[in-house]
C-alpha positions in Angstrom: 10.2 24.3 -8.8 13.9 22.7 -8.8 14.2 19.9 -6.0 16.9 21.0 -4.6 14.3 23.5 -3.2 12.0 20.5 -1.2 13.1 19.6 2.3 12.2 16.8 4.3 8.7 17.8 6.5 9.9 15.6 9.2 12.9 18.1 9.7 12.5 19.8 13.3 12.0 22.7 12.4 9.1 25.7 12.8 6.6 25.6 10.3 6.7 28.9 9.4 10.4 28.3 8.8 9.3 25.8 5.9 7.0 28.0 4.7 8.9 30.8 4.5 11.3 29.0 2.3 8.4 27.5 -0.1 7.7 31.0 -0.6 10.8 32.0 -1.4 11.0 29.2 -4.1 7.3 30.0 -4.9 9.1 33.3 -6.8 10.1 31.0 -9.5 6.8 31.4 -10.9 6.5 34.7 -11.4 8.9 33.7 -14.2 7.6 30.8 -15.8 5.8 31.0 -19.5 2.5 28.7 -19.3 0.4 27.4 -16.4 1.4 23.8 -17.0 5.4 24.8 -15.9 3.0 26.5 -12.5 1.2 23.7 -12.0 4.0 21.1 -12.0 6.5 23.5 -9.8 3.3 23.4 -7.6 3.0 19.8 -7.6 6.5 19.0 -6.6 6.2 21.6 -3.9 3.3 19.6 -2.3 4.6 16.0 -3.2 7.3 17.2 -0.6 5.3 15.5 2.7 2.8 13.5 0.4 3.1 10.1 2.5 4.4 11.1 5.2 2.9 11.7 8.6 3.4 14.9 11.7 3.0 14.1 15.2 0.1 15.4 16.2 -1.7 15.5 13.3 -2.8 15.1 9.8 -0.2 16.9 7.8 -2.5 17.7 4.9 -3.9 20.1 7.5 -0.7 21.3 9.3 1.7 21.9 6.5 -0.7 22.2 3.2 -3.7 24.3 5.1 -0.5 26.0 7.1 1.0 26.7 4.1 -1.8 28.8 2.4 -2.7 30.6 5.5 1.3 32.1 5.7 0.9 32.7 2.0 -2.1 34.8 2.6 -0.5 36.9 5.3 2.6 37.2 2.8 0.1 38.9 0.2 3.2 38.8 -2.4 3.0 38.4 -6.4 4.6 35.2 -5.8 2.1 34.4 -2.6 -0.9 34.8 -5.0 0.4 32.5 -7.6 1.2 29.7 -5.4 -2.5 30.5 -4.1 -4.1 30.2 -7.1 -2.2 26.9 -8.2 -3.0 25.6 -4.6 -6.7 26.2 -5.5 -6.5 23.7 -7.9 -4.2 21.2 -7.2 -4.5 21.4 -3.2 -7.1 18.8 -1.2 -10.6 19.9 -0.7 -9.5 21.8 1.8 -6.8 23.3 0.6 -8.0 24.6 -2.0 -11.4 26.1 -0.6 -8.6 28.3 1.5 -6.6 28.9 -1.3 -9.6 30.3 -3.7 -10.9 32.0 -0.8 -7.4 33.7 0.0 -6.5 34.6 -3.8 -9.6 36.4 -4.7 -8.4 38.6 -1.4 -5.4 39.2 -2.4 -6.5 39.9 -6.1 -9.3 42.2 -5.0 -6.0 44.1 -3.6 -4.5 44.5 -6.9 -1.7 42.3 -5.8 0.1 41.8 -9.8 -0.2 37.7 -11.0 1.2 36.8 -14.2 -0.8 36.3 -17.7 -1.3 32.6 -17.1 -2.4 32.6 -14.1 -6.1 32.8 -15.3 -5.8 29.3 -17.4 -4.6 26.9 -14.4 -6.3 23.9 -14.7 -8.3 25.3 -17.4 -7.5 22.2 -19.7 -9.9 19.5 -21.7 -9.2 15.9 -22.6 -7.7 14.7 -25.3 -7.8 11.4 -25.3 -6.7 8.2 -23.1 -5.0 4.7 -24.0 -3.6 2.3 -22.1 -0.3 -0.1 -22.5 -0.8 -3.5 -21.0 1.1 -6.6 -21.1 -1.0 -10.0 -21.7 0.0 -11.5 -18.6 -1.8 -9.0 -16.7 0.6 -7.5 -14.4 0.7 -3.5 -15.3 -1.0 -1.2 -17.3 0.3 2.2 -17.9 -2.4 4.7 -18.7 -1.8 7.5 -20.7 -4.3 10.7 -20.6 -4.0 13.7 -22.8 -5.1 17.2 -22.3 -4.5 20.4 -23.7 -5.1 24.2 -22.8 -7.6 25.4 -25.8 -5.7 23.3 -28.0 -2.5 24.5 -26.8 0.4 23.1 -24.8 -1.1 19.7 -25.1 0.6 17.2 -22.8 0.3 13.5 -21.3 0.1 12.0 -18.1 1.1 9.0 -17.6 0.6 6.6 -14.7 2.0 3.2 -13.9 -0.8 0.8 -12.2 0.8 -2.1 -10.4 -1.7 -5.6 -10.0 0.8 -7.5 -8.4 1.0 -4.6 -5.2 -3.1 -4.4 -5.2 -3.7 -2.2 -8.0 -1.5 0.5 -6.9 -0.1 3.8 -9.0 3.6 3.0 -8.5 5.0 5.5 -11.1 3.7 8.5 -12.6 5.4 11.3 -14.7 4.2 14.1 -17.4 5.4 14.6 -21.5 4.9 17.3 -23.5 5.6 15.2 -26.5 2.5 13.4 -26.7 2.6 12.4 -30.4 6.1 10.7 -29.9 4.7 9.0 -26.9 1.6 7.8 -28.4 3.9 6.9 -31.6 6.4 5.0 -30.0 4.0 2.8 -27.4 2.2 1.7 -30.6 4.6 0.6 -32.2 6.4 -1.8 -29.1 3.0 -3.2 -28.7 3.1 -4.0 -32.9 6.4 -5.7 -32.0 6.2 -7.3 -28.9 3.4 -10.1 -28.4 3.5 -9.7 -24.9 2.2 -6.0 -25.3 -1.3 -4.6 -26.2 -1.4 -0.6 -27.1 -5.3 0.6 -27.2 -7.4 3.8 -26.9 -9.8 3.5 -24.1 -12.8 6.0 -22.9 -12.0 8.4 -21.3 -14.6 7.5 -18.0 -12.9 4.2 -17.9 -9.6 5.9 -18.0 -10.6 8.2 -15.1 -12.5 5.2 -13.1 -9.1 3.1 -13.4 -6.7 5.6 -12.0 -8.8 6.7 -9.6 -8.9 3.3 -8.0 -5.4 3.3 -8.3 -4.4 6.0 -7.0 -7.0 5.6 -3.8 -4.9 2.0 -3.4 -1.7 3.4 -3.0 -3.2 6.6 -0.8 -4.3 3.6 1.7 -0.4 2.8 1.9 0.3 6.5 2.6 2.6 7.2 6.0 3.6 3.3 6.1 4.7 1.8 3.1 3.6 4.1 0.4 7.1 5.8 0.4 8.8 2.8 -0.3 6.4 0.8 -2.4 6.1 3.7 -5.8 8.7 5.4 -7.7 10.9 8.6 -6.5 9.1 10.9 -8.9 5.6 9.8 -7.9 5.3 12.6 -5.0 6.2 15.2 -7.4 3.3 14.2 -9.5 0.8 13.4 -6.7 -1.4 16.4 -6.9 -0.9 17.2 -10.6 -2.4 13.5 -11.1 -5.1 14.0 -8.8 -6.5 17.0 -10.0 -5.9 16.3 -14.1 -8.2 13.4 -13.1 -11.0 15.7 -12.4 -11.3 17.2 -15.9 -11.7 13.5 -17.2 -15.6 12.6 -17.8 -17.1 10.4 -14.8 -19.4 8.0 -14.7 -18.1 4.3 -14.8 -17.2 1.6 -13.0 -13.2 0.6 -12.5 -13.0 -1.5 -15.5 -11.5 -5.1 -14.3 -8.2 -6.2 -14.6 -7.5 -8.9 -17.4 -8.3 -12.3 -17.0 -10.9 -11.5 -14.2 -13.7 -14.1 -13.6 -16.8 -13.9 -11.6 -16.0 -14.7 -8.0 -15.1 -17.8 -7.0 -16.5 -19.6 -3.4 -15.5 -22.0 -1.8 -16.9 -24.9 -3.9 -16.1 -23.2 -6.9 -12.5 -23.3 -5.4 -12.3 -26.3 -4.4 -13.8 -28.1 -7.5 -11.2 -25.5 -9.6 -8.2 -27.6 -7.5 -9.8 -31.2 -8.3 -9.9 -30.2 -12.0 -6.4 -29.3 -12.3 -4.9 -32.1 -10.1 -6.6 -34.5 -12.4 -5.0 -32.8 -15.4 -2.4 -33.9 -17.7 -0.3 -31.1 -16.5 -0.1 -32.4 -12.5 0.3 -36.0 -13.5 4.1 -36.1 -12.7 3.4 -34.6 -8.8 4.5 -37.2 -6.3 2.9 -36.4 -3.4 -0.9 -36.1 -4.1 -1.6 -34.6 -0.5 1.1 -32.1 -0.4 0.5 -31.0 -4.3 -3.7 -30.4 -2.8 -2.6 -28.7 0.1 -0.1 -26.8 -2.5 -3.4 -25.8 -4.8 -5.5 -24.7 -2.4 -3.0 -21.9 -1.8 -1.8 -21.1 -5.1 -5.4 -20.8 -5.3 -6.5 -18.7 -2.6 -3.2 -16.2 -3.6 -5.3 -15.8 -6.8 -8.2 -15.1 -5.6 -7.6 -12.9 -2.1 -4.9 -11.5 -3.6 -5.0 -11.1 -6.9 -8.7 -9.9 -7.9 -9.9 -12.8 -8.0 -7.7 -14.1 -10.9 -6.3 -17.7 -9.7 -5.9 -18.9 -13.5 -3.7 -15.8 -14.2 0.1 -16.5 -14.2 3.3 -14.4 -14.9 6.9 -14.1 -13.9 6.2 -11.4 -11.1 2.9 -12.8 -10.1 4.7 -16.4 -9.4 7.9 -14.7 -8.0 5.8 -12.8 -5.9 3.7 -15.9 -4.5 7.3 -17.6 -3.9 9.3 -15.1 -2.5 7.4 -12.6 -0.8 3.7 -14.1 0.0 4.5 -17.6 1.2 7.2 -17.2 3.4 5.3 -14.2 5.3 1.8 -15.9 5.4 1.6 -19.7 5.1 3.2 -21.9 7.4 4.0 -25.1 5.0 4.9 -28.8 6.2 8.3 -30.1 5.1 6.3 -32.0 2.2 4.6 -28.6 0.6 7.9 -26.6 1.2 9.4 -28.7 -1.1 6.4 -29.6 -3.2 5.3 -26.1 -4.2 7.5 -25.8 -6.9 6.9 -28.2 -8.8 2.9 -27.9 -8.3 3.3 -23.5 -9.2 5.6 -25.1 -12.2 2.6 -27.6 -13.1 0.0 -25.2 -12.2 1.5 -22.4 -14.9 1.5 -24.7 -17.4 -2.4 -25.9 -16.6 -3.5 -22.3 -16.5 -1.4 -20.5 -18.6 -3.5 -21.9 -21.9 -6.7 -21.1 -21.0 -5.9 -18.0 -20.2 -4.9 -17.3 -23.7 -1.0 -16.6 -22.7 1.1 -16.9 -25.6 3.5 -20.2 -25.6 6.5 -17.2 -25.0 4.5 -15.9 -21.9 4.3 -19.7 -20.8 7.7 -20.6 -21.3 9.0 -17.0 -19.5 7.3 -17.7 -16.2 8.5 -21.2 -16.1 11.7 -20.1 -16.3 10.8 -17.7 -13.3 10.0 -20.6 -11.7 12.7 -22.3 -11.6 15.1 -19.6 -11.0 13.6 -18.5 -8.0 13.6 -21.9 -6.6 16.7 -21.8 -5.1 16.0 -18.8 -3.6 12.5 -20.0 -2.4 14.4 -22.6 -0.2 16.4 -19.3 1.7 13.5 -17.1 1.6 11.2 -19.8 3.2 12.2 -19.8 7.1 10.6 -22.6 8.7 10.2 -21.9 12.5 11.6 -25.5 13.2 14.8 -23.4 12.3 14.0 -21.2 15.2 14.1 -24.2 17.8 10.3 -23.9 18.0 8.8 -26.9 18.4 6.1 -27.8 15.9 3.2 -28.1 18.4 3.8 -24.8 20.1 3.7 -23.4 16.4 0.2 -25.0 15.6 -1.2 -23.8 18.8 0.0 -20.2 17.7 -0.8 -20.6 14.1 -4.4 -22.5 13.8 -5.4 -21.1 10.8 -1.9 -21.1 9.5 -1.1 -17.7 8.9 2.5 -17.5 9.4 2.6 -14.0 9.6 1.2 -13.9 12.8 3.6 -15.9 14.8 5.6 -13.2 16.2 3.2 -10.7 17.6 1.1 -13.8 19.0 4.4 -15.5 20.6 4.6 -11.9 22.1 0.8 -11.4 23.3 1.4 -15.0 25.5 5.1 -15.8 26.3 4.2 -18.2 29.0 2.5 -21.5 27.1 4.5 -24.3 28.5 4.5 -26.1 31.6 2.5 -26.7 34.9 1.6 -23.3 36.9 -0.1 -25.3 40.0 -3.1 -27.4 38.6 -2.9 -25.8 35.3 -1.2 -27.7 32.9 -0.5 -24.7 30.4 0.4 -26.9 27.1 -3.0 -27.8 27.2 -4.5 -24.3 27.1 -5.6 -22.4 23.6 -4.5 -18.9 23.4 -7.0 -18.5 20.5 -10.0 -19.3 22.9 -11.4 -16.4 24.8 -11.6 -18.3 28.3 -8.1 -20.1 27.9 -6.4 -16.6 26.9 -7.5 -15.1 30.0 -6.3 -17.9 32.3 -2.8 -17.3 30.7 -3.0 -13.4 31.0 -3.2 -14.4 34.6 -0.5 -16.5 34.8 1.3 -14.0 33.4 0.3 -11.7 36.3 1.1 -13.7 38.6 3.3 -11.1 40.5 0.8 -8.5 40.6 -2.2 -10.6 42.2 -2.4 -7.6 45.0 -3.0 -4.9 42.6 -6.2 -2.7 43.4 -7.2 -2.5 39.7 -6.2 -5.8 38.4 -9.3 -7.0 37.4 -9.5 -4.1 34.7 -5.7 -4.2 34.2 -6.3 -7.8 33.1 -9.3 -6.8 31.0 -7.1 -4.5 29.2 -4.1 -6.7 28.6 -7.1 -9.1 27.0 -8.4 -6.8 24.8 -4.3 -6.2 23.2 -3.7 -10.1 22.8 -6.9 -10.5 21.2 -5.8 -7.3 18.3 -2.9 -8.6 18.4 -3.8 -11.7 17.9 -5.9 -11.1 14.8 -3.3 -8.5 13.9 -6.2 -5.8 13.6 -4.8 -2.6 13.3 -1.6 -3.6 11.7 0.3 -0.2 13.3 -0.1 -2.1 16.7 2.3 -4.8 16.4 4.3 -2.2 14.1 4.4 -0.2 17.1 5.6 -3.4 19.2 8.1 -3.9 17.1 10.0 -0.5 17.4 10.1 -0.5 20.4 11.3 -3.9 21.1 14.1 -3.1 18.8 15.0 0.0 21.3 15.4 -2.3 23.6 12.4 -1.9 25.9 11.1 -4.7 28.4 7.8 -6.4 26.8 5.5 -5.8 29.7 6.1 -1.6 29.5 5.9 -1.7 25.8 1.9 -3.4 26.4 1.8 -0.8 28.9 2.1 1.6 26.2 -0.1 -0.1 23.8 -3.2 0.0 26.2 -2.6 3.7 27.5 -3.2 4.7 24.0 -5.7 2.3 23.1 -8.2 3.4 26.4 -7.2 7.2 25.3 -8.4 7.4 22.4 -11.1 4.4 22.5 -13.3 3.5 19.6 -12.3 5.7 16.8 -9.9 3.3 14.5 -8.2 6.2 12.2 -7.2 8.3 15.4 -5.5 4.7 16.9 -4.0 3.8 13.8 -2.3 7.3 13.8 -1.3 7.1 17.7 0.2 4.1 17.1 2.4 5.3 14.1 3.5 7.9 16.0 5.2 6.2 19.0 9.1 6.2 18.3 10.1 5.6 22.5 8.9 4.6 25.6 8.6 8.1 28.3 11.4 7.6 30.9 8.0 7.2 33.2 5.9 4.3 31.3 2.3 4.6 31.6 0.4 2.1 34.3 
């Protein structure tokens, strides 16, 4: 199916509105030749709300299940091949309706082309994998074919810098030119390896992949892979299936067994003692320095702290550390020159060629510059520094807003209560400031639950647990709404729906406004 025939799901309009025009488009494959052209037209069709989310509901339900039940009722030629390719590239779900619905229909008489009878009716070929030595991507290339016929390759992009994620993901039909020409960049390129791997592994690897980047889906999945990745969603999904199981997600490169806390710390002593940190001026800032470029490897990276590369280290600069780690004036402008020092202590025993080496140094330093805008100190705020430690104990500077927002009021005397002295991070402190915040409603029938409430939001927001709660905060501060209805909000929903985590997370990433009449 072309793509000028997908529309947004998010469009107000009725659903049978939408479906009526997929199955209008769906008449396209009454004239298309082989079941791979079905089964990618198919694909495309549901990529078109892959990531996104419906108000009330899961849209995998309302617009995939809603689109096979309309498609039943329609009982066209064109209905029944859209069912059968639904059956199997659809969710579970999906396509238990769909097989369900089409043998109906066919037990009607209702005409399906030739091919019809071969979708997803393919066998591996074989699978290899492209990787580059720093460890950073690999991008996996399976092969199938239809009785030996129409033999084609899917290829998807796995990301290790963004968690292991499928970022890209796209299908050739000329697999021996493919195959040909990925060989021989890796023959040319010493920063490329080009290998045939089992097909298990294959299927354990993407699998992982593709489960990572699902966890995304609704919030950042959208913007995080490729354009095309939607399109090939499903297709990917099911071709996975015909792939053998039976083995464990083969490790990334340069994995090690996990590393504790000792095994951390005595990791840091070794390289600070190294030729390659001998030049670092400030011993206590290049140790504080370690111990995150460190941690980064290891929480962040599956557990790879020795592995270095020009993403990896533009990443850790640009993106990780100025959303995470709050950093004295000293580490801000030691880490540098310890991630400089660092790539050259770890890049040899990792086995990185001396070009690999010498490319992320020059990463490095060219992001430098850039680290010193990207990094926003919040002494640049007007904050002063021990109101920020009291926010930020364990340092995470990615907290700061949503905590500054849980407990505006921590300066000053209210009474006896000296409030500068008081730690929001301790259970018996917060509450004496939740009070103090509520100061004006001290006459209030229901306070003492009221209170309990507005305890039980700073402490989630507070250890940030579920993420969609501040997100939720967030937009509607930006609409302009006063901070006190918007926590009003957050609990209504929170004592609604009560202990079930995947039901809140969705509440919360549905609120776009505050009702004229906020809630308590």
């Amino acid at each position: 199916m072309s793509r000028r025939h997908r529309r947004d799901p998010r469009e107000t309009r009725p659903p049978d509105d939408v479906f009526a025009e997929m199955l209008l488009a769906a008449r396209e494959l009454l004239a298309v030749r082989t079941p791979l052209d079905a089964e990618l037209m198919v694909s495309d069709m549901l990529g078109a709300w892959w990531g996104r989310r419906l108000r009330g509901g899961d849209v995998e339900q309302i617009l995939g299940e809603g689109l096979v039940d309309y498609a039943a009722k329609a009982g066209t030629p064109a209905a029944l091949t859209l069912l059968v390719s639904v059956a199997y590239l659809g969710t579970a779900r999906q396509a238990a309706k769909a097989e369900g619905a089409a043998l109906a229909l066919m037990e009607s008489d209702v005409a399906r082309p030739q091919w019809a009878d071969r979708v997803g009716a393919v066998k591996p070929a074989g699978c290899y994998v492209s990787r580059d030595v720093y460890g950073d991507q690999d991008t996996v290339v399976c092969t199938f074919a239809y009785n030996g016929q129409d033999t084609h390759a899917l290829v998807l992009v796995v990301d290790y810098n963004m968690g292991g994620m499928a970022r890209d993901a796209w299908v050739s039909s000329q697999v021996d030119k493919l195959i040909e020409q990925a060989g021989q960049e890796a023959a040319g390129n010493p920063l490329l390896r080009f290998e045939e791997i089992e097909p298990q592994q294959a299927r354990a690897l993407l699998e992982f992949a593709m489960k990572a980047t699902d966890a995304a889906q609704g919030r950042k999945a959208p913007k995080l892979v490729s354009d095309s990745y939607s399109a090939y969603h499903a297709f990917a999904r099911a071709r996975l299936k015909a792939l053998p199981p039976g083995r464990m997600r083969p490790e990334p490169a340069h994995t090690e067994a996990p590393y504790s806390k000792d095994r951390r710390a005595m990791l840091a002593a070794e390289f600070l003692a190294s030729d390659a940190a001998e030049n670092l001026s400030d011993p206590s800032a290049a140790s504080r320095c370690t111990d995150h470029i460190i941690d980064y490897g290891c929480d962040q990276d599956f557990g790879r702290p020795m592995r270095v590369s020009p993403t990896k280290c533009e990443t850790f600069l640009l993106d990780w550390l100025p959303r995470k780690v709050l950093l004295s004036h000293a580490e801000q402008d030691a880490m540098p020159h310890v991630l400089s020092a660092w790539v050259r202590f770890a890049g040899p025993r990792i086995g990185l060629p001396d070009q690999g080496v010498r490319a992320t140094l020059d990463a490095v330093w060219e992001a430098t510059a850039r680290f010193t805008e990207a990094y926003r100190d919040p002494a640049t705020f007007g904050l002063d520094p021990s109101l920020v430690r009291r926010l930020l104990p364990d340092g995470d500077l990615s907290a700061l807003a949503r905590r500054a927002f849980a407990f505006p009021i921590l300066r000053g005397r209210r009474g006896s209560t000296d409030l500068d002295l008081l730690n929001p991070g301790d259970e018996a402190d917060r509450r004496i400031l939740l009070e103090i915040d509520h100061a004006d409603e001290l006459s209030r029938p229901d306070l003492e639950e009221h209170l309990a409430w507005h305890e039980e939001i700073a402490r989630r927001l507070w250890v940030g647990d579920p993420p969609q709660l501040w997100e939720a905060a967030e937009r509607l501060i930006d609409l302009g709404h006063d901070r006190h209805d918007v926590l009003h909000v957050l609990i209504e929903i929170a004592e609604r729906i009560g202990d079930h985590p995947d039901e809140l997370a969705a509440a919360l990433d549905d609120i776009a406004d505050i009702p004229d009449e906020p809630p308590l």
